[in-house]
C-alpha positions, 0 to 999 in steps of 0.5 A, a space after each residue: 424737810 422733818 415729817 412726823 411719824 403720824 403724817 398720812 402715808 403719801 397717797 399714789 398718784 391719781 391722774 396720769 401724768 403724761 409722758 412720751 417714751 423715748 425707748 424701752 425705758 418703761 419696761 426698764 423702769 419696771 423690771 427694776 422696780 420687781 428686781 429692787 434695783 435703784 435707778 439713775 436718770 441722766 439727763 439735761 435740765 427739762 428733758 422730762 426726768 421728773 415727769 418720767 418718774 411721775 408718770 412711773 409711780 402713777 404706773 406701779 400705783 406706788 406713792 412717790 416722795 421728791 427730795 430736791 437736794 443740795 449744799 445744805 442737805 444732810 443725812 438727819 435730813 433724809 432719815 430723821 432727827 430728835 425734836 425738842 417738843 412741848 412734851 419732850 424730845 420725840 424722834 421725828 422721821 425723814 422723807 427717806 426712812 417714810 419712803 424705805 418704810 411705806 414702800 414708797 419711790 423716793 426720788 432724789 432730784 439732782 443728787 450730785 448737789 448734796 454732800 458725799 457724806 449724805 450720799 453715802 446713806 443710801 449705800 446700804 439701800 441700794 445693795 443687796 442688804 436693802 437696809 437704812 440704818 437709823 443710829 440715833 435710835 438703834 434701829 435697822 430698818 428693812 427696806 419694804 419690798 415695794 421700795 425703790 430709789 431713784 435718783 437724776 442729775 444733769 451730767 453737763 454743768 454739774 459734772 464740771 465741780 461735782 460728780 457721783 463716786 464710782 462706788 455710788 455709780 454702780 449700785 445703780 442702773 442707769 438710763 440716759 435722757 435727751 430732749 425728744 425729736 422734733 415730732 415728739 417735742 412738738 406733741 409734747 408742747 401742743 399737749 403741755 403748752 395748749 397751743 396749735 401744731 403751728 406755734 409748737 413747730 415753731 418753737 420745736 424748730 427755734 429750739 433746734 437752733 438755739 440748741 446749736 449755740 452750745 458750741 459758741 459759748 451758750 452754757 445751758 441750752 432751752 428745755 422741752 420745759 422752756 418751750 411749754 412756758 413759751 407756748 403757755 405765754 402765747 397761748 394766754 395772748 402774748 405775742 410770739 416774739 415777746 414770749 420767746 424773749 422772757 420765757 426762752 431767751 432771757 433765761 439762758 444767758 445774761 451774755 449781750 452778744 449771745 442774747 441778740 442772736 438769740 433774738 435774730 433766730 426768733 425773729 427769723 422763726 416767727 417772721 
């Protein structure tokens, strides 16, 4: 997690990722980035955060800097931390105080699973101060004007044990994910995939099922992500049942009774 000072600046993106909009989360995304307001995404595993984010920077041609977060996450971890080195201990910057300098997007991956204590760091950023202050240096960094924070979590399973507090909520606007309809799902795992319109409705139409399980005891239910590794998988050769087992179906669940009609529903899409 440490970045030294002398690190490159990270470079925006160079190729378009590719992205479906959903609405007008776009011009949302943009008008937010002019204003300097922080983002939250909300939204199930797979549904297409991330990309949205990097299909955003690549926009803005601004460089983007990932923080996946959890348990062991801490405040010296985002804004740096002294290292002992041959010539002495020198200051060593993290990913977020690079970000809030460089005038980068910092995007915090599934923020609820880092600690309060870390969290509150970035209360200063995303008010009006726009400031990081670094204490162990003394130092109040001023937020570059091209910087912005976005950040994601899931609000099904993680909200169960964790959540965001309300005054972390508000400093955000935030934008509501789902899995796309079916027709756009599909153009995604053709595209992603690189497999047939056939293959792809098939598994579009297996996932809408699937997908009607989480109200009998199926605790995650296939992402857009999981049908792109199923289409990969048989677009390499592998047979469409056989994918569907390891790449869609195993993943979800260890649970032997939910696992078989899982596999009846396979069976009965790809006949």
């Amino acid at each position: 997690m440490q970045q030294n000072l002398s690190a490159a600046e990270p470079a925006p993106l160079q190729a378009e990722p590719y992205y479906q909009p959903s609405g007008e989360e776009v011009a949302i995304f943009e008008q937010c980035h002019a204003q300097q307001l922080a983002i939250m995404l909300k939204g199930p595993t797979g549904c297409g955060k991330t990309r949205f984010v990097e299909h955003m920077a690549w926009r803005l041609k601004r460089p983007l800097i990932t923080i996946s977060c959890h348990d062991d996450l801490s405040a010296s971890d985002l804004v740096g931390r002294f290292l002992i080195g041959h010539q002495g201990t020198h200051w060593t910057e993290g990913p977020l105080t690079r970000a809030v300098r460089e005038g980068a997007i910092c995007y915090l991956d599934e923020v609820v699973e880092a600690r309060q204590d870390t969290i509150v760091v970035l209360h200063p950023l995303t008010d009006h101060r726009r400031i990081l202050p670094l204490d162990k240096i003394g130092e109040i960094l001023e937020a570059s004007p091209h910087f912005q924070l976005v950040v994601s979590y899931n609000p099904g399973y993680q909200r169960i044990l964790k959540d965001l507090k309300p005054s972390t909520r508000q400093r955000f606007v935030a934008l509501d994910f789902d899995f796309p309809p079916a027709e756009r799902e599909i153009a995604i795992v053709i595209h992603e995939g690189g497999t047939d319109h056939a293959t792809a409705h098939a598994l579009a139409t297996l996932a809408q099922r699937l997908r009607a399980l989480q109200d009998r005891g199926l605790a995650e239910v296939p992402s857009t992500r999981l049908l792109i590794a199923t289409a990969r998988l048989i677009t390499s050769g592998i047979a469409a049942p056989i994918a569907c087992r390891v790449a869609l179906i195993s993943p979800l669940s260890d649970d032997a009774v939910l696992v078989a009609a899982m596999r009846d529903l396979v069976d009965l899409t790809f006949i």
